[in-house]
N, C-alpha and C positions, 0 to 999 in steps of 0.2 A: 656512260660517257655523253650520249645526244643528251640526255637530261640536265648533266652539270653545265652543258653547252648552254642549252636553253636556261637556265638557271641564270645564267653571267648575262644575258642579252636582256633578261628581265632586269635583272640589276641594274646596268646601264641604261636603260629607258626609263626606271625609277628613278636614279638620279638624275639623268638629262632633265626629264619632267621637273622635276622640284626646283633645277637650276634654271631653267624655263619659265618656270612659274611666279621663281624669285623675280627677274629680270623684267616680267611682265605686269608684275605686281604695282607699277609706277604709274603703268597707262589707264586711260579709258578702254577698255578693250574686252570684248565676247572671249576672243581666244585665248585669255587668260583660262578661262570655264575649260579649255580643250586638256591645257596643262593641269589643273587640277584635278580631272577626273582620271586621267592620264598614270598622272603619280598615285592616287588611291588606288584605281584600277591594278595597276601595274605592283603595287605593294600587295594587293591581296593573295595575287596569283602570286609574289613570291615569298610573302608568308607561308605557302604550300612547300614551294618549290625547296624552301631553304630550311625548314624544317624549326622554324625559328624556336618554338616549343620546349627543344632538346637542347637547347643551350639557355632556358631563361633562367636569371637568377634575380629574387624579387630586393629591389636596393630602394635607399633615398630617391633616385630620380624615376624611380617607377610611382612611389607614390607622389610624385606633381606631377606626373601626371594623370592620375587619380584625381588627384586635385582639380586638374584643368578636366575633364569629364565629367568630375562633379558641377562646379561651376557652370558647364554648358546644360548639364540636366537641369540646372535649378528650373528653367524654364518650364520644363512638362512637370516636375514635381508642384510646382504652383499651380499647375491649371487647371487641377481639377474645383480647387478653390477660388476660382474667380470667377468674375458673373461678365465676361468679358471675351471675346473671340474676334476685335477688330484689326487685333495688331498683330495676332499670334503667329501664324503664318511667315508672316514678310519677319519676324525680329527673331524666327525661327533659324530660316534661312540664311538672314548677315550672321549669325554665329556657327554655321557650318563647317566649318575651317578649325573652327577650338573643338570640334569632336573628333574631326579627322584628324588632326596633328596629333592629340591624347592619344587615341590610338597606337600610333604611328611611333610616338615619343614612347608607348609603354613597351612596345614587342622590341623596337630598336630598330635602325638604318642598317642600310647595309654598309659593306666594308671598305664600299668606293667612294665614301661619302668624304671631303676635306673641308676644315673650312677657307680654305684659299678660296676655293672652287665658286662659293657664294660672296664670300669679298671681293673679288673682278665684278660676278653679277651686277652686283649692287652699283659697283663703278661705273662697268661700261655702259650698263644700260640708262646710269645718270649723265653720263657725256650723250649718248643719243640720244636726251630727251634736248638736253642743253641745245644740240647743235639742229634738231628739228626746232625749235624753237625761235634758233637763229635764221634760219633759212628759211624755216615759215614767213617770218615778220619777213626775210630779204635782208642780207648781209649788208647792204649800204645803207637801207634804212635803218638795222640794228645801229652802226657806226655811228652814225651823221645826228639821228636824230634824237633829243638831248631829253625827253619824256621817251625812251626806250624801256621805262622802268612799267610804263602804264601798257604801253607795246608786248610785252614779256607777258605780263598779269592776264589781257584781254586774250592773246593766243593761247598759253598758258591754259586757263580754266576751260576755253572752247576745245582745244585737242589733245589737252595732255592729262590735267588730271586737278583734282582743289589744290590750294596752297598748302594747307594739315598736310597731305599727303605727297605731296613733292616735297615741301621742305625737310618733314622727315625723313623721306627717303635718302637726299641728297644728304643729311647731318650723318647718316647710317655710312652712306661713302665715306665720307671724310675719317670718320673712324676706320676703317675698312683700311684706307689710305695706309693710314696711320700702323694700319697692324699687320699688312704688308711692307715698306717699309721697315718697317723696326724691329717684329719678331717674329718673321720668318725664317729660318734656318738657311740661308741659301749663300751660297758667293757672292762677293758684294757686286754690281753690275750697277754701272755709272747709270748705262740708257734705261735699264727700269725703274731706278731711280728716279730720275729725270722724267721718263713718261707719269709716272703715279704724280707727283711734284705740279707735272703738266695737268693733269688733270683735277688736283684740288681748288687750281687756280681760278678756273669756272664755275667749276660747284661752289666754292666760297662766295665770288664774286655772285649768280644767281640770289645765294642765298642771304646775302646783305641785300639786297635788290627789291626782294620780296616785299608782297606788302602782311605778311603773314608777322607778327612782332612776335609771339613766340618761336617761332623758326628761327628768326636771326637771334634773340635772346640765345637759344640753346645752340646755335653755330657758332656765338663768340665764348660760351662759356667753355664748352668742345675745345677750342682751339687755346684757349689759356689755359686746362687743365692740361691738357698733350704737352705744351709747351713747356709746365711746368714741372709734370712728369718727367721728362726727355732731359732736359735740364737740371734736374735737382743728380740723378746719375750721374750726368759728365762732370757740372763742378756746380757745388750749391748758390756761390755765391751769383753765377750767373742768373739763375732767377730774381736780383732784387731789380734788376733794369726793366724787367720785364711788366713784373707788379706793379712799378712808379708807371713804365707808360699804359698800360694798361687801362685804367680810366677815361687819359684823353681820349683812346680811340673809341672808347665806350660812346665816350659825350660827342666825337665827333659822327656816330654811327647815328644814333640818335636826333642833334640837331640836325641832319640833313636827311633824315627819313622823316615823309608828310605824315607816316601814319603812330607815328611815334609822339605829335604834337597831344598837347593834354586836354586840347578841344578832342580830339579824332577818339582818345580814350575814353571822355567823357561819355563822349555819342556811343560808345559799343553796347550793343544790346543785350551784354551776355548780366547784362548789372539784373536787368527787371526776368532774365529768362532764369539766374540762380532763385533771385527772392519767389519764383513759382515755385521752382522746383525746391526749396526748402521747406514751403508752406506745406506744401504735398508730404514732406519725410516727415513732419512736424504730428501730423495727423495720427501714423502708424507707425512709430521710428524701429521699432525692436525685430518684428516677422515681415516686414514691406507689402507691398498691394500682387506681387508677380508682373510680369513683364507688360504682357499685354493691358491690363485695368493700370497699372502706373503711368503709362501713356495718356490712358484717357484721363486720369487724373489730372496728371500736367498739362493735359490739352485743355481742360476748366479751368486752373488755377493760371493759365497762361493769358488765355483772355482776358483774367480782371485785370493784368499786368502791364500787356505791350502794348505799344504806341501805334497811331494810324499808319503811320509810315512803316512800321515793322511791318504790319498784316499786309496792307497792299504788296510789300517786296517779297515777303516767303509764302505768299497765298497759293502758290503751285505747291509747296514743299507738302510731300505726302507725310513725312513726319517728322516736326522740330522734336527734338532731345535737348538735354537741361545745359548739353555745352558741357560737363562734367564726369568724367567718370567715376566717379566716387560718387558725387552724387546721385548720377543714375542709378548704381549698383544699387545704393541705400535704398533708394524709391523703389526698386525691383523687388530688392532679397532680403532687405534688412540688413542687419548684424551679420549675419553669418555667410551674405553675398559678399558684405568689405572685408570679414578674414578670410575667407578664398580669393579674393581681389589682391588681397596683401600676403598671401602665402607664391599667385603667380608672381607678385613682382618679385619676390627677394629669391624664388626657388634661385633662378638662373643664377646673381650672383652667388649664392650660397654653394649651390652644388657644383658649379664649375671648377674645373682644373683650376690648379694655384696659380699656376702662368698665363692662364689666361681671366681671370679673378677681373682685373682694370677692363678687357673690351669688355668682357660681360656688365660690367656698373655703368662702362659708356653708355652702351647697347639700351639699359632697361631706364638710365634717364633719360632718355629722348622719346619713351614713351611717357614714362611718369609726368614727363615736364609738359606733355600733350594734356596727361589728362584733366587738369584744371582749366583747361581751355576749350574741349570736345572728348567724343567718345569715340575710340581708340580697337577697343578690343571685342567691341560688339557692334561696331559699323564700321562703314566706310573704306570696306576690304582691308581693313589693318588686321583683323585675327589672320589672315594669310600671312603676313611678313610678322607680328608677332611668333605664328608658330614655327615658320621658318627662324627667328635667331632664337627660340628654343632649341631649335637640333644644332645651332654654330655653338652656345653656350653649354648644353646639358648632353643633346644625344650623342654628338661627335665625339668622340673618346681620345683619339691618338693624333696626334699634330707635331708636326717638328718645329721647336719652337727655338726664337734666339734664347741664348744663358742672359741670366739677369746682369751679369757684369759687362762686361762688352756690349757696348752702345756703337755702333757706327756713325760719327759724326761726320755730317752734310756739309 
């Protein structure tokens, strides 16, 4: 009896933890590190407690994560092979998170697990970052002052977190929104409605705002496909209005965002930081250099590259990456780093529940769509929130979901 007690209080601390850790996953912050040890700690001991063992049964979702295991070892299977020990450590470490979630994803969650519970996450802790933000900068100055856009940016990176990673987060709510709202099982209730409603309005607004252009790209593209989704259900025709205006807002997003002009795209660095990092995959393309000598690779082929004004501006950066995930993989692992690259993207939507098939495709292009622009799953604390919507997608099993016919129209 004390044991199934202690059992359930483990449980709950493991999930607190991981909803914790979701939530914290936005900021700059150490106590993120308290949550994650927290949730592994706390899973080990109830791995014991729960006997997880006696009820495994080996399926499709056990092997991705095998997969994602695999993946994370590639790193020590290279290293005995390389002449190379400057990076290995520190690119050890940013992928910690895809051993623990493998893990975690293979034995399985426990049974308190929802994913409503990580949908809120995701939300509220993006309206508190919003409304620090707001109140950082000073709510009158936020109002009044008409470069609040440059206001947001400079507080922003100082306390809250890069643009890659807020704006993802925030495109992650908006989905979230969306899947609350509309397929959750629950009595319709005007004021939750209303508050979710309330709260996209920020996050969108934020995220046009940005100076991050893949963020807003994949916020508007989010929001016409929901739209068109939601739409196509209640009566087909109502999507043609939608498609016609759909463009102008495009063009009107773009001619009023600075960073969107074809000088500003010109000037991005990421032109001379792929042509490195190409030359580098071009040398070994089939087995790759392993993680740490790929680095240093791209740290020679980078120099012949970048401009005075690049080196003076990231001359602190302990280490530039190719801006690519796909690329970097190739340069890592070869061949057989991008079909494990490309077995984590599609597991989620593949193996997920049929009803919930659409958030999971939401879910995995908001990364995909990152990674032609940065690396996503091996930096920048993103293998955290990747392995977190592996368990919304794969390990979460039971969910009360709306019936596909009944649409609740707003």
């Amino acid at each position: 009896m004390i044991q199934k007690k202690i059992a359930i209080y483990i449980n709950y601390i493991n999930l607190l933890s991981c909803i914790f850790l979701t939530a914290t996953s936005l900021y700059y912050t150490k106590v993120q590190q308290i949550g994650f040890y927290t949730f592994f700690i706390s899973y080990f001991i109830e791995f014991f407690l729960d006997k997880k063992w006696k009820n495994f049964q080996f399926d499709k979702t056990k092997v991705y994560y095998l997969v994602m295991l695999l993946f994370f070892l590639l790193i020590f299977i290279y290293h005995p092979f390389e002449n190379s020990n400057k990076y290995f450590n520190r690119l050890v470490e940013l992928r910690l998170a895809l051993f623990a979630f493998s893990v975690i994803g293979f034995w399985g969650v426990n049974k308190l697990y929802r994913v409503t519970y990580f949908a809120n996450a995701f939300i509220v802790s993006s309206i508190i970052a919003i409304l620090y933000i707001i109140f950082g900068i000073g709510l009158k100055e936020f109002i009044s002052n008409h470069q609040r856009a440059d206001l947001v940016t400079l507080f922003r990176i100082a306390h809250v977190n890069s643009h890659i990673v807020f704006n993802s987060y925030l495109n992650i709510a908006l989905i979230c929104i969306w899947y609350l709202i509309f397929r959750i099982k629950t009595k319709f209730n005007a004021l939750r409605v209303a508050f979710y409603i309330s709260c996209a309005i920020p996050i969108t607004y934020f995220l046009i705002i940005s100076e991050g252009r893949v963020g807003i790209a994949i916020c508007v593209v989010l929001l016409f496909s929901i739209s068109v989704y939601q739409l196509w259900k209640i009566k087909k025709l109502l999507v043609m209005p939608l498609i016609l205006i759909t463009p102008f807002i495009i063009l009107s997003i773009v001619n009023n965002h600075k960073r969107m002009s074809e000088d500003e795209i010109l000037k991005d660095p990421r032109a001379f930081i792929w042509k490195a990092a190409i030359n580098v995959v071009k040398k070994q393309p089939v087995i790759g250099y392993g993680a740490s000598r790929a680095q240093e690779e791209f740290d020679a082929a980078l120099k012949l590259t970048e401009t005075k004004e690049f080196k003076e501006s990231w001359k602190d950066t302990l280490i530039m990456h190719s801006h690519n995930q796909f690329i970097q993989t190739y340069m890592e692992f070869g061949i057989l780093g991008i079909v494990l690259l490309l077995g984590l993207i599609a597991g989620p939507i593949i193996l997920t529940e049929p009803k919930r098939r659409f958030l999971s495709f939401m879910l995995i292009f908001v990364f995909v769509s990152q990674f032609m622009t940065d690396i996503v799953i091996t930096y920048q604390g993103f293998p955290v929130i990747f392995g977190i919507l592996t368990i919304i997608t794969i390990a979460i099993k039971k969910e009360s979901l709306q019936p596909e016919k009944p649409v609740p129209v707003l």
